[in-house]
N, C-alpha and C positions, 0 to 999 in steps of 0.2 A: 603497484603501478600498472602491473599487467591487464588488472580487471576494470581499471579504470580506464573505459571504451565503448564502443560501440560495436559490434557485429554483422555481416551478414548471414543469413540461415547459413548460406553453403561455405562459411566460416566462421563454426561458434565454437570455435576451440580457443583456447587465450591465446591472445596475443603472443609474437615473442618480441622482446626488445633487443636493440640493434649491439648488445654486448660480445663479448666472448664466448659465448655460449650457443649451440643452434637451435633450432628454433624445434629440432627433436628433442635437445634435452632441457628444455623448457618446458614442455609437454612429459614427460620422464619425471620429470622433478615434481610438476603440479600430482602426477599419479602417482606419485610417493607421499607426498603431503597429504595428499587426501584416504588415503588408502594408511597410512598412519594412527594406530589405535591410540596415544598418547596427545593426538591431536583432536579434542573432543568437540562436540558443534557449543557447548557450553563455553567453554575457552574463548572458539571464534565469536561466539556473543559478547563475551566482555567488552570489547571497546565499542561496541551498537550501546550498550548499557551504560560506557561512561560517556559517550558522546549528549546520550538523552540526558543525564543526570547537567551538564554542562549549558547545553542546550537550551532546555525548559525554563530556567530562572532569566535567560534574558530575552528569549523570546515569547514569553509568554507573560500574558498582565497576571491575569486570578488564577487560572484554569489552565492547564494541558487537555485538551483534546482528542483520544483516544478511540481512535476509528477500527474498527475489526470487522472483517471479509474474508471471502473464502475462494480460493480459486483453483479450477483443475487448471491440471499439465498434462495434456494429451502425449501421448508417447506410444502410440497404436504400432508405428513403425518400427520400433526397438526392441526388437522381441531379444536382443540380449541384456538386455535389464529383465530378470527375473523374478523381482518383488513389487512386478506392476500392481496398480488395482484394477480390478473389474469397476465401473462406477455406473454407469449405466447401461447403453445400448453396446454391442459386439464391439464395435471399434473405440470406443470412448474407454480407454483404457491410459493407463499412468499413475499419476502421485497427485493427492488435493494438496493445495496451500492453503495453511490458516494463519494470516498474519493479522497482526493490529500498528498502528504505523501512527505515531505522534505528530498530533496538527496543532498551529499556535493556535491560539483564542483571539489574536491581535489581526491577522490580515489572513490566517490559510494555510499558510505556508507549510509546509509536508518536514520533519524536522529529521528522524528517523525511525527504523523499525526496530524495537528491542525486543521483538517476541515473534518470535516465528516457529511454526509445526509442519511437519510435512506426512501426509499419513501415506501408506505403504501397504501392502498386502501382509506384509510381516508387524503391521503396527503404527506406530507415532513416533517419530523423532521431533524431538522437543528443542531450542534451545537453551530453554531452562536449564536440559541436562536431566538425568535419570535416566538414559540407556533407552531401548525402546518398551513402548508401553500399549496396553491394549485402546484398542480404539471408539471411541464414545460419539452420542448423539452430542451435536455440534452445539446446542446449548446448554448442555453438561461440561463440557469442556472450557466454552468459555467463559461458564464461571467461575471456572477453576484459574483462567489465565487473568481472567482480570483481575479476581484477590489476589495473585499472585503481582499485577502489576502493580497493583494498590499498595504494596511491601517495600519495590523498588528505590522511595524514597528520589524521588525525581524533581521535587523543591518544591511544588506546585499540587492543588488537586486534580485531579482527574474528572472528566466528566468521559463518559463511555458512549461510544456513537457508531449505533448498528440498524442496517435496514431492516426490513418488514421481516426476515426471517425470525425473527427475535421478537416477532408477537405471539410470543407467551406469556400469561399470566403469573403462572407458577413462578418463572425463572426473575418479570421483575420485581415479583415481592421477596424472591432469593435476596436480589440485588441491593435491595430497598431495606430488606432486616440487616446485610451488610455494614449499612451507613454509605455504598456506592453511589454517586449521583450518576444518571442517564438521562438518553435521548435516545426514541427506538421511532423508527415509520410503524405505522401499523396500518392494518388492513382496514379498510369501509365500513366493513359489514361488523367488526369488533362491535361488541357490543360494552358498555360500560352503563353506571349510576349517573343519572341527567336532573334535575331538577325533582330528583323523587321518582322518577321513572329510569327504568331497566332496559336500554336504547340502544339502534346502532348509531355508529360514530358518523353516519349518511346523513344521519336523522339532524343528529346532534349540529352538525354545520349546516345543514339546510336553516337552522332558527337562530342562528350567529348572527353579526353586524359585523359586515368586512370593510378593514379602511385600507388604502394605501402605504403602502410602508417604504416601496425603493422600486427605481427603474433598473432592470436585467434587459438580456438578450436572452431570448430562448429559439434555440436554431435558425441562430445569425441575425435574426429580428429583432429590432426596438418591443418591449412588454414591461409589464408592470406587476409589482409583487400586491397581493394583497392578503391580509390575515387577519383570522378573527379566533378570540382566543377563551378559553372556558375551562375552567373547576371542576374537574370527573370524577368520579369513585370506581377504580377497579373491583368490583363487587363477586363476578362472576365467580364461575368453579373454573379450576381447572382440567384439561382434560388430555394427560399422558397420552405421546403416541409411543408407548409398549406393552407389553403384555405381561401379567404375571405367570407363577410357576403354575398353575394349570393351565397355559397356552390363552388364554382370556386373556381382550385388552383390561388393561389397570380402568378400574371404576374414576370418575369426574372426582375430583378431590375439589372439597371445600377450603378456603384462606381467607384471612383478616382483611377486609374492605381496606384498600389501600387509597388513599385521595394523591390524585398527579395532577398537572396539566395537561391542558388541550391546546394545542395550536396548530389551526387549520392553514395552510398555504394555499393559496392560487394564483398561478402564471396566467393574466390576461393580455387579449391584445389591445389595440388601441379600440374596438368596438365591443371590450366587455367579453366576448367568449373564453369561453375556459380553456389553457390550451395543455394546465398539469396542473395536479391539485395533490396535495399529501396532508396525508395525518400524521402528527405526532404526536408522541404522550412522555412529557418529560417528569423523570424527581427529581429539580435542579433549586436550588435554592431562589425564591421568590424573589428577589432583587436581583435577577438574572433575568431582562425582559423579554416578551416574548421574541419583535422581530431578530435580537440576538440569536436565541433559540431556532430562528429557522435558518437566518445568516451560518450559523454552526451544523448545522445539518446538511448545508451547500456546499459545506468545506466536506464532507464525507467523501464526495467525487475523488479526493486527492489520492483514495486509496486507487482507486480505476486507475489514475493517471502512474502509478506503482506498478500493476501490474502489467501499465504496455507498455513502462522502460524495462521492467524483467522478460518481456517476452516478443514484442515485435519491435520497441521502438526504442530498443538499445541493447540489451542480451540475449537475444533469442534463447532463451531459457529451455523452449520444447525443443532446441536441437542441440541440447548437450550433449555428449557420447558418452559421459560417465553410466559403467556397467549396474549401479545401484543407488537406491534411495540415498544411502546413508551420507556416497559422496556427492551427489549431486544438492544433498542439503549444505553440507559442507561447504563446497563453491558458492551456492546461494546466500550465506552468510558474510564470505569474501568481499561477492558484487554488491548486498545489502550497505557495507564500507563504503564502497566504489557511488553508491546512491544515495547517499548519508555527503561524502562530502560533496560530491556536485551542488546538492540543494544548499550547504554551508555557502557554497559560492555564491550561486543564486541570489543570499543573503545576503553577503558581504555590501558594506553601503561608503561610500566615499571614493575620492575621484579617483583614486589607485586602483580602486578594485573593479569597476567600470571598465578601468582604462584595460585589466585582466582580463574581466569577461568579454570583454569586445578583442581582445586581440584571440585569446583561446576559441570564440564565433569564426573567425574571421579562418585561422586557423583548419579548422573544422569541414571548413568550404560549404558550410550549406549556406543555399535561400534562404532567409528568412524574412517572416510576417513583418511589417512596420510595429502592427499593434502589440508583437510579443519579439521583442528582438535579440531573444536572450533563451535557451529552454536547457533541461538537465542534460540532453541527448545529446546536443549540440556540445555541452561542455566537457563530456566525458570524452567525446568525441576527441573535439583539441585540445583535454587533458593528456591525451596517451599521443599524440603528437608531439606535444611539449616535453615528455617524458622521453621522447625518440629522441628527438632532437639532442637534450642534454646527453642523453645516455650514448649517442654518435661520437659527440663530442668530446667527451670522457676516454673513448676509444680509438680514434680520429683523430687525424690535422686537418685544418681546414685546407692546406695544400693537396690532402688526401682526397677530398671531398670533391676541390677543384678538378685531380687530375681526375677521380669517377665517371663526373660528368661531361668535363670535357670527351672522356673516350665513349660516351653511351650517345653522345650529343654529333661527334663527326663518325662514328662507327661506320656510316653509308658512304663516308668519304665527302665529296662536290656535290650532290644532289641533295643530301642532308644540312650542309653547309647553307646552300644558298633556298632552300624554305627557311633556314632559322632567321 
């Protein structure tokens, strides 16, 4: 109940609730829990694991959805976390997150995250489990997580949905000898097998026939979707970026002509210019049509909208105090709960649960849009009010509550009295 909430930076410590207990050893107790060797980040995965398992079969028609990203956590200012990474430039230092986060197939919807890794100077903590582990080139790994998620047993197939870093050749004919189905962006200049010719993918949609498929907003503007779609042969070689044991990069590796799809997207405006345009190359079974296939690549955004309720737009995640990787992954598993059920909310359909969401909004105190009257931030928000309130209550009379405010309310005496 603690982590279900909202933060601000200059309080990202949990919450405390209004109990018997102070709000020091609430704080005491979480750095016991988390500092806890018996308390493993596998463990706190469990219920992310049966949440998805429960999940999936009813929101989901054919497919679960399977979105994977990567994101740093800047942590430049914590120089008492000792198992920062170096990641780039002097100040870009912290922990990367590699999570993949289950999306329906039916409307979007973000359902939750069963796999999450957190890399470290010291390694990879997993929720898998296995203790920490060395750390690998990121499409090495995730195709290590995604047979892994493929094992889960989550009632539904998988389809796997990763942007353009994931234009490797090698890795989707890994994918594709698995029997895994995807959907990957790939870059322009990719080259692929076109009608007998050895092309880039520029090419390849330049000689397409685009039609209409659905009206979007693209940065707040009325636009129009259109896509044109085509039969490719990944033919290419591949070309490892590592080196062998004589310090040489690894030579272009040859692999089996794999045939995918193409589905070209383009955001127009109402005069026909182009205002975004993506490649895709999916191996999703043929009765899977294409405008689907791009509809399902739209929903990939849900992982972004994950990472700004982990980090600006509900947990301030880059200002936790925790001294180490291990428990800062630990708590992020907690809030992963904490954002698993808000979206349950979200979900929830009939007039009780409405009549919830809008009082838990209301609750919340925020503004909100007419067009979105409802968001995860907001609920979490007047989740852990709702949790106050009970939890007051539990420990309180309402006589008690009365006399509080009555003395915080005349405390100034006549001057206080007659503004109220």
């Amino acid at each position: 109940m603690a982590h279900s909430n909202i933060v601000t930076e200059l309080a990202a410590g949990m919450k405390a609730l209004p109990d018997t207990g102070t709000s020091f050893a609430h704080t005491q107790a979480l750095w016991r829990f988390l500092a806890n060797e018996r308390v493993s980040a596998e463990c706190l995965s469990g219920p992310l694991l049966a949440m998805a398992r429960a999940e999936v079969p009813e929101h989901c028609d054919r497919y679960a959805l399977a979105v994977h990203d990567w994101s740093r956590l800047n942590y430049s200012g914590h120089t008492s976390k000792k198992d920062r990474l170096q990641m780039t430039h002097e100040t870009d230092i912290g922990y990367e997150l590699q999570s993949s986060l289950l999306v329906s197939d039916r409307d979007g919807a973000p359902l939750v995250a069963p796999a999450q890794n957190l890399v470290t100077a010291a390694g990879v903590l997993s929720s898998k489990g296995g203790g920490v582990t060395p750390s690998m080139p990121h499409l090495d790994e995730l195709s290590e997580r995604m047979a892994w998620l493929e094992k889960q047993g989550f009632g539904k197939p998988l389809v796997h949905i990763v942007d353009r870093e994931a234009d490797s050749v090698a890795h989707m004919r890994r994918w594709s000898e698995a029997g895994s189905a995807w959907l990957v962006r790939v870059k322009e200049g990719s080259r692929v097998r076109f009608g007998g010719r050895d092309i880039r993918l520029g090419e390849v949609g330049n000689e397409l026939d685009y039609a209409p498929v659905r009206e979007v907003e693209y940065q707040g503007k009325p636009a129009t979707q259109w896509l044109a779609r085509a039969p490719v042969v990944l033919a290419r070689k591949a070309k490892p970026k590592r080196t062998g044991a004589d310090g040489k990069r690894v030579a272009a590796q040859a692999g089996a002509p794999l045939p995918v799809r193409l589905v070209v997207s383009r955001i127009c405006d109402e005069s026909g210019r182009v205002l975004a345009q993506w490649y895709l190359l999916a191996d999703v079974p043929d009765d899977v049509p294409a405008p689907t296939l791009a509809l399902w690549y739209y929903y990939r955004w849900r992982i972004e909208s994950y990472f700004k309720l982990l980090k600006q737009a509900g947990h301030q995640l880059e200002s936790w105090e925790q001294e180490t990787g291990a428990a800062v992954f630990k708590r992020l598993l907690i809030v992963g709960q904490a954002c698993a059920l808000a979206w349950r909310i979200m979900r929830a359909e009939g007039e009780f649960a409405q009549q919830v969401k809008s009082f838990l909004v209301r609750l919340s105190g925020r503004q909100m849009k007419r067009k979105r009257p409802v968001t995860p931030s907001a609920l979490l928000d007047g989740l852990f009010k709702l949790f106050m309130m009970i939890e007051t209550l539990e420990h309180y009379t309402l006589d008690d509550l009365k006399q509080f405010a009555k003395f915080a309310i005349f405390q100034q005496g006549g001057a206080c009295s007659k503004v109220v």
